[in-house]
DSSP file (Angstrom, degrees, kcal/mol; ACC not computed):
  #  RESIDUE AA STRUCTURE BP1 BP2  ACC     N-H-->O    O-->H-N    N-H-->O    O-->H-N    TCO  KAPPA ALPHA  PHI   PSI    X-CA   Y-CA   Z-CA
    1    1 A X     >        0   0    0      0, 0.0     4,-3.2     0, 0.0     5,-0.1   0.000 360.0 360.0 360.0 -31.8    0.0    0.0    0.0
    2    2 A X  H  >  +     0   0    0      1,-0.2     4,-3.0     2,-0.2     5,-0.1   0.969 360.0  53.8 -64.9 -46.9    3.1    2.2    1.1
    3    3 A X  H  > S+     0   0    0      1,-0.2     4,-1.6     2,-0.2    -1,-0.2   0.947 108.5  48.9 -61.7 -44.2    4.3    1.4   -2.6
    4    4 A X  H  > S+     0   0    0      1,-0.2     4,-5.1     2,-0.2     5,-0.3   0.925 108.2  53.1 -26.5 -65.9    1.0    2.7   -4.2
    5    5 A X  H  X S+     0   0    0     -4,-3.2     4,-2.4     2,-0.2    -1,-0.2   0.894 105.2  44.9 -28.4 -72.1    1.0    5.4   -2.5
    6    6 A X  H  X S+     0   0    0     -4,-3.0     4,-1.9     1,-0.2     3,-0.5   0.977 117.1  59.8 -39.5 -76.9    4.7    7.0   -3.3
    7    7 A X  H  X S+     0   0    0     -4,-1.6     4,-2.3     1,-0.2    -1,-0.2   0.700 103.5  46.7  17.3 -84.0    3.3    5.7   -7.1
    8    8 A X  H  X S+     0   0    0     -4,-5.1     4,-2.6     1,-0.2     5,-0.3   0.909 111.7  50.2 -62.3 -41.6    0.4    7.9   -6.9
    9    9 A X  H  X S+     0   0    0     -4,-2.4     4,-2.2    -3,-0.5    -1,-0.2   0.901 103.5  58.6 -36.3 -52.8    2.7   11.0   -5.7
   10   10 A X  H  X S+     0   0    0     -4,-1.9     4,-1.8     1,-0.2     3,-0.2   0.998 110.0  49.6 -66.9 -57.0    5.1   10.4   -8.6
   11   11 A X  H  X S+     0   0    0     -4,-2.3     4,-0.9     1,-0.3    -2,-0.2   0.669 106.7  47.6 -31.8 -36.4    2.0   11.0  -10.9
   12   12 A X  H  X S+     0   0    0     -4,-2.6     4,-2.0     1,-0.2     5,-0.3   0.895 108.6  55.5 -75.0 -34.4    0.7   13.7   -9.8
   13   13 A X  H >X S+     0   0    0     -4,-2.2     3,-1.5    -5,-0.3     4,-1.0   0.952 112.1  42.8 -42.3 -57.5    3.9   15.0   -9.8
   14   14 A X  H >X S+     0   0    0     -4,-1.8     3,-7.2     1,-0.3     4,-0.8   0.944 112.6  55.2 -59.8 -88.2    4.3   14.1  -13.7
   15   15 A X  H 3X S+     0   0    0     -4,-0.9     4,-1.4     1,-0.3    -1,-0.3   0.619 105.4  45.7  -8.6 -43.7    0.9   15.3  -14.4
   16   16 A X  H <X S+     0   0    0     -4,-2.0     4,-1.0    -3,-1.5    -1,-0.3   0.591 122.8  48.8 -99.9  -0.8    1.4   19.1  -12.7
   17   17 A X  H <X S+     0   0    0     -3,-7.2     4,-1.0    -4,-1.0    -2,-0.2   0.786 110.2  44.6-103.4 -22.6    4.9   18.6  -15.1
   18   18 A X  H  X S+     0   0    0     -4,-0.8     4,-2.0     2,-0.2    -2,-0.2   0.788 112.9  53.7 -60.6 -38.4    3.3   17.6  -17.9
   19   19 A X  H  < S+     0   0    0     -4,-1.4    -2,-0.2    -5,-0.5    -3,-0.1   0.810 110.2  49.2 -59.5 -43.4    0.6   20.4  -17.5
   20   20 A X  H  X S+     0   0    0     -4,-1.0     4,-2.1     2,-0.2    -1,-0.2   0.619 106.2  52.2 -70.6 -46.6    3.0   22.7  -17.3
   21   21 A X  H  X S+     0   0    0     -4,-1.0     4,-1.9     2,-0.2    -2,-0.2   0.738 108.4  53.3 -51.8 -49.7    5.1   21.8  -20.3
   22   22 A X  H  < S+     0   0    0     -4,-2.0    -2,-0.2     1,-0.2     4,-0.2   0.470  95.4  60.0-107.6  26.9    2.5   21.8  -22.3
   23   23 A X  H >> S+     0   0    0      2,-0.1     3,-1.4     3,-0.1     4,-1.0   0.872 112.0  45.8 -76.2 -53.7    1.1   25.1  -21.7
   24   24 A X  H 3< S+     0   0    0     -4,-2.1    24,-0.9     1,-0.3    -2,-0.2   0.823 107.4  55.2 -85.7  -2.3    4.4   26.5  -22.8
   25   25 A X  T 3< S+     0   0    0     -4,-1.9    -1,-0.3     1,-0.2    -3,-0.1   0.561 109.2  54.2 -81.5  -4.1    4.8   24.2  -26.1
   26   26 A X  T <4 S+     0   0    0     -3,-1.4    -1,-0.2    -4,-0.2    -2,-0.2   0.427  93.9  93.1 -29.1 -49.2    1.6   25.6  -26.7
   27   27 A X  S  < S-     0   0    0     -4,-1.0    21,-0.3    19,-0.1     2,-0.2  -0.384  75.9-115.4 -77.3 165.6    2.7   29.3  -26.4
   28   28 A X        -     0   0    0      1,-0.2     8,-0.3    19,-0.1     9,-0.1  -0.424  41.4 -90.2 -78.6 154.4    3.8   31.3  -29.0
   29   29 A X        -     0   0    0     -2,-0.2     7,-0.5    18,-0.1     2,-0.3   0.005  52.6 -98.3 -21.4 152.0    7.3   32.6  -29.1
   30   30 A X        -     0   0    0     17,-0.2     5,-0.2     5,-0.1    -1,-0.1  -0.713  30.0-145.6-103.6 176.7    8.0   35.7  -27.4
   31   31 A X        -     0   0    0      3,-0.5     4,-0.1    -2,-0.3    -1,-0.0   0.856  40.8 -87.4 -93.9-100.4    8.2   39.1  -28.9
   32   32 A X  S    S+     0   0    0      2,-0.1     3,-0.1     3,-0.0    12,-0.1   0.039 126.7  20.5 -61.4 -10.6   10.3   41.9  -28.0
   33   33 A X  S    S+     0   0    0      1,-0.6     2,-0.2    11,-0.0    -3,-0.0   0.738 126.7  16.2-129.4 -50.4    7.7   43.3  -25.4
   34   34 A X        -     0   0    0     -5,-0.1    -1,-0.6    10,-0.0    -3,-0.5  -0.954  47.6-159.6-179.2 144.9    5.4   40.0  -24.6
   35   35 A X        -     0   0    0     -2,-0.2    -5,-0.1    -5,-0.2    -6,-0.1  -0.604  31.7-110.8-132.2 144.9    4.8   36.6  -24.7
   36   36 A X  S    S+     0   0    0     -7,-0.5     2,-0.7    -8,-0.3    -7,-0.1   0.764  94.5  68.4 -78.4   4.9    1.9   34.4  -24.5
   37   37 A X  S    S-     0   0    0     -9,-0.1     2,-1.3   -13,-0.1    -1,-0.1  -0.849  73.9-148.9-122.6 116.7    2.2   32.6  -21.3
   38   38 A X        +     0   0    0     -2,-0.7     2,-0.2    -4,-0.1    -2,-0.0  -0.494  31.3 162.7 -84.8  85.4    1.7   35.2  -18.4
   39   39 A X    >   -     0   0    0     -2,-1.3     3,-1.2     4,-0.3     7,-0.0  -0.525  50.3 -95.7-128.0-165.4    3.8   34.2  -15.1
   40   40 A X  T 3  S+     0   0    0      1,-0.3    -1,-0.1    -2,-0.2    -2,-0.0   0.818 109.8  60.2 -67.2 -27.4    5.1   35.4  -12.1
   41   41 A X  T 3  S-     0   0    0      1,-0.1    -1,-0.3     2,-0.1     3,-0.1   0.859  88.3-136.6 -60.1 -39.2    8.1   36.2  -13.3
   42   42 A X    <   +     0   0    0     -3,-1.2    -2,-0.1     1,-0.3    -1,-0.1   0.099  50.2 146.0  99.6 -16.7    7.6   38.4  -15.6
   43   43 A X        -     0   0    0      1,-0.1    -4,-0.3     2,-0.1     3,-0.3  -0.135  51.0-133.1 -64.3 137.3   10.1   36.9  -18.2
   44   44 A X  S    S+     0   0    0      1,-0.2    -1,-0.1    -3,-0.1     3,-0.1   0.088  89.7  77.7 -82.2  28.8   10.1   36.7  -21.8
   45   45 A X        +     0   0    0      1,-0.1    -1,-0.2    -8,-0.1    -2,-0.1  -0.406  53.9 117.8-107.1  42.4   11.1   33.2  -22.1
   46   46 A X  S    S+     0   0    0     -3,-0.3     2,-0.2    -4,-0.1   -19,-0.1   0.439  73.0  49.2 -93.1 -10.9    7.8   31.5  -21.3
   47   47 A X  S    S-     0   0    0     -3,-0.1     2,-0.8   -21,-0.1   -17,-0.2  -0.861  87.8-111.7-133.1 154.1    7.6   30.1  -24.3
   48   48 A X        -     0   0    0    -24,-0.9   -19,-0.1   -21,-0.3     5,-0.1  -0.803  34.9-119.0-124.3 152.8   10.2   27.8  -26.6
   49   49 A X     >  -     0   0    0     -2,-0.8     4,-1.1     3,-0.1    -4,-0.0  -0.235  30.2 -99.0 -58.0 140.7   11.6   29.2  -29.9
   50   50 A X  T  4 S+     0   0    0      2,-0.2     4,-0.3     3,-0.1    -2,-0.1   0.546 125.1  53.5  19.2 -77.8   11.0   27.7  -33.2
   51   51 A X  T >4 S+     0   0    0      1,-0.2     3,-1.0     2,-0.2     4,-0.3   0.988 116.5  42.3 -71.2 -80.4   14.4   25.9  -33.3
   52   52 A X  T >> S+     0   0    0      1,-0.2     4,-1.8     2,-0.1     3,-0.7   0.643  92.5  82.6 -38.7 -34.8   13.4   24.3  -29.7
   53   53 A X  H 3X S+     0   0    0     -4,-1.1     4,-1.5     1,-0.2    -1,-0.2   0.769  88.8  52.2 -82.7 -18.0    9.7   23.4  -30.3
   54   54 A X  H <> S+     0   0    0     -3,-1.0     4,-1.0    -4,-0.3    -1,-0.2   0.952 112.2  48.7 -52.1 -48.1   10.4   20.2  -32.0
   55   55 A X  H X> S+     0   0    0     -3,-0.7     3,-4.4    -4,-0.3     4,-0.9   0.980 112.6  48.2 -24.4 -99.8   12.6   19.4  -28.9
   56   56 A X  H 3X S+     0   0    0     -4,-1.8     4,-1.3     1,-0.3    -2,-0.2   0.516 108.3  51.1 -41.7 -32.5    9.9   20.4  -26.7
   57   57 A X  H 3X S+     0   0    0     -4,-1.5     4,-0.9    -5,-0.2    -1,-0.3   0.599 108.5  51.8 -65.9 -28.6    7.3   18.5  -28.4
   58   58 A X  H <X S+     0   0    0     -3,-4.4     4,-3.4    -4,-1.0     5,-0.2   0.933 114.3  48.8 -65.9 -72.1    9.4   15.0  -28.4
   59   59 A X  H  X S+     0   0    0     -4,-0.9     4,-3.1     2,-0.2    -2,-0.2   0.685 103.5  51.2  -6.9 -83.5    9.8   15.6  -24.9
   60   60 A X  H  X S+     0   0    0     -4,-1.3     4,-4.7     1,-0.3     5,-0.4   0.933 113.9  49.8 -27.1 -79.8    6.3   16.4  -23.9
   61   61 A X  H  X S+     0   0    0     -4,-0.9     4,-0.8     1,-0.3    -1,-0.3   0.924 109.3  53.5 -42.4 -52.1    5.4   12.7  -25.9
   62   62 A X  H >X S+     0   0    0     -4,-3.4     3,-3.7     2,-0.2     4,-2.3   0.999 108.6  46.8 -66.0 -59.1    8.2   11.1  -24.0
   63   63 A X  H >X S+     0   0    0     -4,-3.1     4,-3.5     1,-0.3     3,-1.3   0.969 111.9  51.8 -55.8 -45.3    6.6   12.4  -20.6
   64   64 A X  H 3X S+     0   0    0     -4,-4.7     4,-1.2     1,-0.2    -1,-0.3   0.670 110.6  50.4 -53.8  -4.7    2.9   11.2  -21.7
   65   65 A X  H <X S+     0   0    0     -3,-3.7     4,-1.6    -4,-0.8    -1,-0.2   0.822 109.2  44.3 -92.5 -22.7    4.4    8.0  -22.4
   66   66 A X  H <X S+     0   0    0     -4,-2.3     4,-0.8    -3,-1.3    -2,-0.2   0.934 111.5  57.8 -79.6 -50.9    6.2    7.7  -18.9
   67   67 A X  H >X S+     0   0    0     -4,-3.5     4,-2.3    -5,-0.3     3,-2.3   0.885 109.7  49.0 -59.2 -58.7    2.6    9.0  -17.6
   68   68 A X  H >X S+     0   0    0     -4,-1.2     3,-1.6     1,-0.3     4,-1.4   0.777 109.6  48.7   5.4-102.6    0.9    5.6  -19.5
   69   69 A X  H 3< S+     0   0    0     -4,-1.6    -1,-0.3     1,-0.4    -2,-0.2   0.161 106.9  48.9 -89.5   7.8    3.0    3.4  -18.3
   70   70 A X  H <X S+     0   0    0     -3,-2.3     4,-1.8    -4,-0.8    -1,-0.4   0.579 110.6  56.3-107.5 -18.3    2.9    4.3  -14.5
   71   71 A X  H <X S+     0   0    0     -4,-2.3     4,-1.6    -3,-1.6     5,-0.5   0.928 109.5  48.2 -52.1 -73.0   -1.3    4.3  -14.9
   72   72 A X  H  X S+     0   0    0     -4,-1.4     4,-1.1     2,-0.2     5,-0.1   0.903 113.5  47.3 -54.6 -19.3   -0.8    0.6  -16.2
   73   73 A X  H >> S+     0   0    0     -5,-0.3     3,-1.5    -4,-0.2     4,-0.8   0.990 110.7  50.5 -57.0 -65.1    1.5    0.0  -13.2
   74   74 A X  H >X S+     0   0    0     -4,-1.8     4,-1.6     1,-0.3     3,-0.7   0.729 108.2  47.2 -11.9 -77.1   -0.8    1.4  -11.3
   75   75 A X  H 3X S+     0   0    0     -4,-1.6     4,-1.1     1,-0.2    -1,-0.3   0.510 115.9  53.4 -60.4  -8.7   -3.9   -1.0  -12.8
   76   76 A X  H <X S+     0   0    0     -3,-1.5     4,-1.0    -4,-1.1    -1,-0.2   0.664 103.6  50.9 -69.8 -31.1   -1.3   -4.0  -12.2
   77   77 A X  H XX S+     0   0    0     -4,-0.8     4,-1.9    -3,-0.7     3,-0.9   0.963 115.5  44.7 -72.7 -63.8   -0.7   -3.2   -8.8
   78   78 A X  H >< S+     0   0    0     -4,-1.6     3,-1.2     1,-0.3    -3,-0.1   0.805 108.7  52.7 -35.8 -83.0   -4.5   -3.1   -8.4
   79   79 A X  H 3< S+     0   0    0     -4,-1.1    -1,-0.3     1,-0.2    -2,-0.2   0.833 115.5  45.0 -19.7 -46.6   -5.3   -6.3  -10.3
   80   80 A X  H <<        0   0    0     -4,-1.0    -2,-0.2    -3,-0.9    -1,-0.2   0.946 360.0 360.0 -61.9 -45.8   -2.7   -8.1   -8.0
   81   81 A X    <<        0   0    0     -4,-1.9    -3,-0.2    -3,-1.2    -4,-0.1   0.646 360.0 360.0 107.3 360.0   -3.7   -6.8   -5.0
């Protein structure tokens, strides 16, 4: 049960990293004044360049795959018991 737990932790974890990620592979580039992703910082690097967003898009696919396969751990641990 202890292992489930930890489990469920690392998922949400991925999840709020996944979320996050793909808000800014989403965003536009920024501009000289302003960007599309509005955060506390204030920075114009909220978003990834051109050259990067292929990058950032493999990525992204890699983490949804890692999130997949710790839901089917997950529905193994379950199944087992």
């Amino acid at each position: 049960a202890a292992f489930r737990r930890e489990f469920l932790a690392w998922a949400s974890e991925l999840k709020d990293t996944v979320d996050e990620f793909a808000a800014l592979a989403e965003a536009e580039a920024a501009t000289d004044d302003e960007d599309d992703v509005d955060d506390e910082f204030g920075g114009l690097d909220d978003a990834y360049s051109k050259e990067h967003k292929p990058a950032a898009d493999a990525c992204l696919a890699c983490l949804r795959i890692v999130g997949a396969s710790y839901k089917d751990a997950l529905l193994a641990m379950d199944a087992d018991g």
